[in-house]
VOLOBA-315689 format. One record per residue (C-alpha): residue number from 0; residue in three letters; chain; x, y, z. Coordinates in nm, 2 decimals, always signed. Layout:
% residues N
[rec NUM 'Ala' 'A' [X Y Z]]
...
END
This chain:
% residues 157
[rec 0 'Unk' 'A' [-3.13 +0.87 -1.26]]
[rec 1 'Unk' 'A' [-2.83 +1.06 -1.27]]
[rec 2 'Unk' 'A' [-2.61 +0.89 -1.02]]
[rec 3 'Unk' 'A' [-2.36 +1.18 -0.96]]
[rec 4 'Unk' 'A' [-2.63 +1.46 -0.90]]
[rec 5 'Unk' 'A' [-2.81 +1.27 -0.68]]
[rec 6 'Unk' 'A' [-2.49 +1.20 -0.48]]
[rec 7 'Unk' 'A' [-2.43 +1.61 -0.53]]
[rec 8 'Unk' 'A' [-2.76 +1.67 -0.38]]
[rec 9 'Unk' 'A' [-2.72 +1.50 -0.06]]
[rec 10 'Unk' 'A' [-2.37 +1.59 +0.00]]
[rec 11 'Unk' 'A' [-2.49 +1.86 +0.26]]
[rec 12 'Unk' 'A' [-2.71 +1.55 +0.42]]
[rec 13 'Unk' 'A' [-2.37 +1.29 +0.44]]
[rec 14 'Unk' 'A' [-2.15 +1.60 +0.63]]
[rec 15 'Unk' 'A' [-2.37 +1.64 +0.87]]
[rec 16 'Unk' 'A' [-2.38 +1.26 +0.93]]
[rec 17 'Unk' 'A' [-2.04 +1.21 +0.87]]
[rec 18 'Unk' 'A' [-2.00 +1.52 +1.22]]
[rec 19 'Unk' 'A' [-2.18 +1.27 +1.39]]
[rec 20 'Unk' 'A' [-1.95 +0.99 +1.35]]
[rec 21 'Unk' 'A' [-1.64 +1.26 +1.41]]
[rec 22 'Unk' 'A' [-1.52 +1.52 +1.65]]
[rec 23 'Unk' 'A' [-1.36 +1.74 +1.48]]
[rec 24 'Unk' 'A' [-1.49 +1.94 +1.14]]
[rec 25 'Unk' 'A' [-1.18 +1.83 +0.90]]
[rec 26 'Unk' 'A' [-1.26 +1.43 +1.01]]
[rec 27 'Unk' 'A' [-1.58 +1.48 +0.92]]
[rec 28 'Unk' 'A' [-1.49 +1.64 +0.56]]
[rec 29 'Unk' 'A' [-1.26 +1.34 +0.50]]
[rec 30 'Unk' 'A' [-1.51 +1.09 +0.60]]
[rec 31 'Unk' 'A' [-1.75 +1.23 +0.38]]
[rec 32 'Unk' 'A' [-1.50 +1.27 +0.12]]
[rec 33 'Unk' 'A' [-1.39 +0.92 +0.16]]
[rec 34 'Unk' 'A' [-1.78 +0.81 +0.14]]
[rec 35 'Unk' 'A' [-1.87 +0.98 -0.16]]
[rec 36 'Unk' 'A' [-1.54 +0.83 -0.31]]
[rec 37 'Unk' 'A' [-1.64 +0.46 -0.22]]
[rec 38 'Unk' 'A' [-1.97 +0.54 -0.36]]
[rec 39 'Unk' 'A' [-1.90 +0.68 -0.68]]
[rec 40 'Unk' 'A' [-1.62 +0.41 -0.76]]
[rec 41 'Unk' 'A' [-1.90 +0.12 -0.63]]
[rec 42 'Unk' 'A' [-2.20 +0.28 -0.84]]
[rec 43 'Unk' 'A' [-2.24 -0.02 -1.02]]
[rec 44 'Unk' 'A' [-2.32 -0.16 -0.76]]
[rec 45 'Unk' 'A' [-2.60 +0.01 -0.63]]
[rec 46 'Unk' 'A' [-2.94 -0.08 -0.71]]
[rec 47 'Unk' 'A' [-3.11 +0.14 -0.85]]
[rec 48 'Unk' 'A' [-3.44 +0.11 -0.72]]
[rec 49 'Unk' 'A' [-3.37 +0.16 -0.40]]
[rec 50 'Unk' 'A' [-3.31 +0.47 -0.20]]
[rec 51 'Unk' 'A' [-2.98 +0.60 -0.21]]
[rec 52 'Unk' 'A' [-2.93 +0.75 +0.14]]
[rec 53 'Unk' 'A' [-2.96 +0.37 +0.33]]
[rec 54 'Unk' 'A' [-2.67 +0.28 +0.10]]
[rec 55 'Unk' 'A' [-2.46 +0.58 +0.17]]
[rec 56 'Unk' 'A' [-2.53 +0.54 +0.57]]
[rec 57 'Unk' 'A' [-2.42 +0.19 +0.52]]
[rec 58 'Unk' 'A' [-2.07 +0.31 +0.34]]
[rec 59 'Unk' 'A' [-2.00 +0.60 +0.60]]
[rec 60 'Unk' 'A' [-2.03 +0.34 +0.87]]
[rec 61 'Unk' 'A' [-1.82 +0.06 +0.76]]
[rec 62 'Unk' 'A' [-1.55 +0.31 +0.66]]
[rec 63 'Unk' 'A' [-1.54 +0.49 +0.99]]
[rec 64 'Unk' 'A' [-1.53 +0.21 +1.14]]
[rec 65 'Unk' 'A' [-1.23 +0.05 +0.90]]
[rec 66 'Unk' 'A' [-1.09 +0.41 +1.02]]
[rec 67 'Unk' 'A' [-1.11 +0.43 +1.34]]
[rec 68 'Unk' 'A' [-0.99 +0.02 +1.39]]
[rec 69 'Unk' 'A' [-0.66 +0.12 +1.16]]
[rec 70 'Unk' 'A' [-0.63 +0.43 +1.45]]
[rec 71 'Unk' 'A' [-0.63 +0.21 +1.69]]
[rec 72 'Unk' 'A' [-0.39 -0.02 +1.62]]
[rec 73 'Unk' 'A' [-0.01 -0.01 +1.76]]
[rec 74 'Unk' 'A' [+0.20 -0.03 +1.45]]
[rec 75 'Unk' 'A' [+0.54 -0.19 +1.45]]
[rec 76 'Unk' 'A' [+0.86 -0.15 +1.28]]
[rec 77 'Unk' 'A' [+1.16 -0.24 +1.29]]
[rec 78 'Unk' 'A' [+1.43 -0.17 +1.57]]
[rec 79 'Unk' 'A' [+1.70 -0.10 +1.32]]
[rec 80 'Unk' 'A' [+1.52 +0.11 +1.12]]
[rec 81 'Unk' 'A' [+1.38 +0.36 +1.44]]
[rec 82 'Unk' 'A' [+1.75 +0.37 +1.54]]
[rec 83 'Unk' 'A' [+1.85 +0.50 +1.19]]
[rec 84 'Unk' 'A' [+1.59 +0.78 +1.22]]
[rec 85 'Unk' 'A' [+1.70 +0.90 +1.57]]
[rec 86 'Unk' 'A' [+1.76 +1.26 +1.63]]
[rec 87 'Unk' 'A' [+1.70 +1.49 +1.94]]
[rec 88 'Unk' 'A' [+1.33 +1.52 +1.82]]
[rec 89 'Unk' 'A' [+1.27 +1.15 +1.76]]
[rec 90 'Unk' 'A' [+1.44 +1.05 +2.11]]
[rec 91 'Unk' 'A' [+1.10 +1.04 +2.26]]
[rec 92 'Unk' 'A' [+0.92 +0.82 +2.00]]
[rec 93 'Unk' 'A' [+1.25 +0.55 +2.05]]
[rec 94 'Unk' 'A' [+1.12 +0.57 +2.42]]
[rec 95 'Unk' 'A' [+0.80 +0.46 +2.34]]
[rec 96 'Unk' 'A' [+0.94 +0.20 +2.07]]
[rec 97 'Unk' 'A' [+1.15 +0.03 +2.36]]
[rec 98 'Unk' 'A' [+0.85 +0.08 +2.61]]
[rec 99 'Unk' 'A' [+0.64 -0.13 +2.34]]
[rec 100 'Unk' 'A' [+0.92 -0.42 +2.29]]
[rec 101 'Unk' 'A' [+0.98 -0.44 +2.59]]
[rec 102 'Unk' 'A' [+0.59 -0.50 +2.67]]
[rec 103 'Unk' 'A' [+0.60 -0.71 +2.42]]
[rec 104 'Unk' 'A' [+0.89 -0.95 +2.52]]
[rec 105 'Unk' 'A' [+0.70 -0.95 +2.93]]
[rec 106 'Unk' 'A' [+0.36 -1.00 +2.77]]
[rec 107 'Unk' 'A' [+0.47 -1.29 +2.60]]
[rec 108 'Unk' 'A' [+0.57 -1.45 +2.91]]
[rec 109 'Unk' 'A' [+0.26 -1.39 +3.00]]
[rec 110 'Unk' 'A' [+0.08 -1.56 +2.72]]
[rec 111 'Unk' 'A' [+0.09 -1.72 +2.37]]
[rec 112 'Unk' 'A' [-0.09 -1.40 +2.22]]
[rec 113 'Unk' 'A' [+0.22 -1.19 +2.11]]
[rec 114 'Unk' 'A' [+0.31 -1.41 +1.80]]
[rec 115 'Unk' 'A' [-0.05 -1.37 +1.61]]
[rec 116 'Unk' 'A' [-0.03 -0.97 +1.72]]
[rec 117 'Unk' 'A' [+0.32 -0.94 +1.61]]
[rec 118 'Unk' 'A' [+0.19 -1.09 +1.30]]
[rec 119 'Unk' 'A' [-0.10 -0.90 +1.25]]
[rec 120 'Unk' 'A' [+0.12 -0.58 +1.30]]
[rec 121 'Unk' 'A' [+0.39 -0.68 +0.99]]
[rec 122 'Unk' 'A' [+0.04 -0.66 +0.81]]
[rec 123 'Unk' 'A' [-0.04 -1.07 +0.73]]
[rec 124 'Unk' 'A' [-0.40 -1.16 +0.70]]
[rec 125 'Unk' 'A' [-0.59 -1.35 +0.97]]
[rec 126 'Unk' 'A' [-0.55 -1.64 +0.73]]
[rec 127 'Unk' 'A' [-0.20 -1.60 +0.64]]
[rec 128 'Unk' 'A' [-0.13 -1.65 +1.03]]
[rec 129 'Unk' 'A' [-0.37 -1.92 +1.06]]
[rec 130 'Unk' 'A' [-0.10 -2.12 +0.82]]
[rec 131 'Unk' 'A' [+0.18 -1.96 +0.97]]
[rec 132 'Unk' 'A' [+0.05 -2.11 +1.32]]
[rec 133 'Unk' 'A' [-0.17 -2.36 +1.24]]
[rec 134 'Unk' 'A' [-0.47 -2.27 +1.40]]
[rec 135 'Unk' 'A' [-0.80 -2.20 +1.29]]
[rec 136 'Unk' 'A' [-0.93 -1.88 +1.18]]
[rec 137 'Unk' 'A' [-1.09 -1.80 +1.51]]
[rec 138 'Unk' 'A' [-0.82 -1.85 +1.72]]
[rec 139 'Unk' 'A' [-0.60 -1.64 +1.56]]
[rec 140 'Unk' 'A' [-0.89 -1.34 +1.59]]
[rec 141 'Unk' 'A' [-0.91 -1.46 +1.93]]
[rec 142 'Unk' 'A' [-0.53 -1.44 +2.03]]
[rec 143 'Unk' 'A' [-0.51 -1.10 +1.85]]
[rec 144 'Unk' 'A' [-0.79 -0.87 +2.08]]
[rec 145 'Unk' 'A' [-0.69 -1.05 +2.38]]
[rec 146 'Unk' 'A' [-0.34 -0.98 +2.31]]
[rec 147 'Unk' 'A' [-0.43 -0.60 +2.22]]
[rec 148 'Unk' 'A' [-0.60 -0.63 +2.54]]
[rec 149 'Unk' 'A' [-0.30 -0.73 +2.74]]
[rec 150 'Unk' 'A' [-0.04 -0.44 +2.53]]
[rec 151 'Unk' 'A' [-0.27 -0.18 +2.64]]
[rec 152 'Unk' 'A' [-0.33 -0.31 +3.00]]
[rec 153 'Unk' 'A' [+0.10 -0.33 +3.00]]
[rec 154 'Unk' 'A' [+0.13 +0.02 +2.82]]
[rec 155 'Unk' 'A' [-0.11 +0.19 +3.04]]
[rec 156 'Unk' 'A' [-0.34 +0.31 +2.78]]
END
C-alpha cells in the first residue's frame, strides 16, 4: 500500500469532514492540512491492516479539539511588556489587559483557583504545578476549569 496516494485519494473525503468540524472554508483547509500533516509524519504508526479513514477521523478530531481548547484560552503576558507595545491602536487591548488583572486580583479573593490558572497561562504543565503547589494531579485540573469558569463569569464572556 502506498501510504501517500491513499492519503491523496481521500483528501477530498477529510475537507469535507474537516467543514464539519469548522465554520468557515479556510479553517477547514488548515484543519485538513494540519491532519494530513500529523498523518503523514505518524505513518509508522498506522497499522496497516486496518482502514485508513477511522484513523484519519481519529486525528482530525483530537487536533480540532487541541485547536479549539488553545482558542479558548486567555493568554497572559506580562504588564511591562503590554505597556512597551502601547500605541493609539493598542490602547484598547491595554484595556482589556487591565480588565483581566484586575479580574484576576478580585477572583482570587474569591477563591484559591487563580494561582494554578496563572500557572497554566505562563505555559507549566499540570504536573509541573502539581510540584509547584503540592497537590495532586487532579486538583490542579480541578482548580484550572473552575477558575476559567470564574474569569469568564468576571469578564462577562
Amino acid at each position: 500500500m502506498d501510504f501517500e496516494k491513499e492519503l491523496s485519494e481521500i483528501y477530498p473525503w477529510i475537507l469535507r469532514v474537516a467543514r464539519r468540524f469548522c465554520r468557515s472554508l479556510q479553517d477547514a483547509e488548515d484543519l485538513a492540512g494540519d491532519t494530513v500533516c500529523k498523518m503523514l509524519v505518524n505513518r509508522d504508526k498506522f497499522d496497516v491492516s486496518k482502514p485508513l479513514k477511522p484513523w484519519c477521523l481519529a486525528v482530525m478530531q483530537n487536533t480540532y479539539i487541541t485547536q479549539y481548547n488553545r482558542n479558548s484560552l486567555i493568554h497572559f503576558v506580562g504588564y511591562d511588556a503590554a505597556l512597551e507595545n502601547i500605541s493609539t491602536e493598542n490602547a484598547s487591548k491595554l484595556v482589556t489587559f487591565n480588565d483581566v488583572a484586575s479580574a484576576v486580583r478580585r477572583c482570587a479573593r474569591k477563591s484559591c483557583c487563580m494561582d494554578s490558572i496563572i500557572y497554566s497561562a505562563k505555559g507549566y504543565s499540570y504536573d509541573e504545578i502539581s510540584v509547584l503547589l503540592n497537590v495532586s494531579v487532579g486538583t490542579v485540573r480541578s482548580r484550572i476549569s473552575f477558575g476559567r469558569k470564574i474569569l469568564f463569569q468576571e469578564l462577562g464572556y
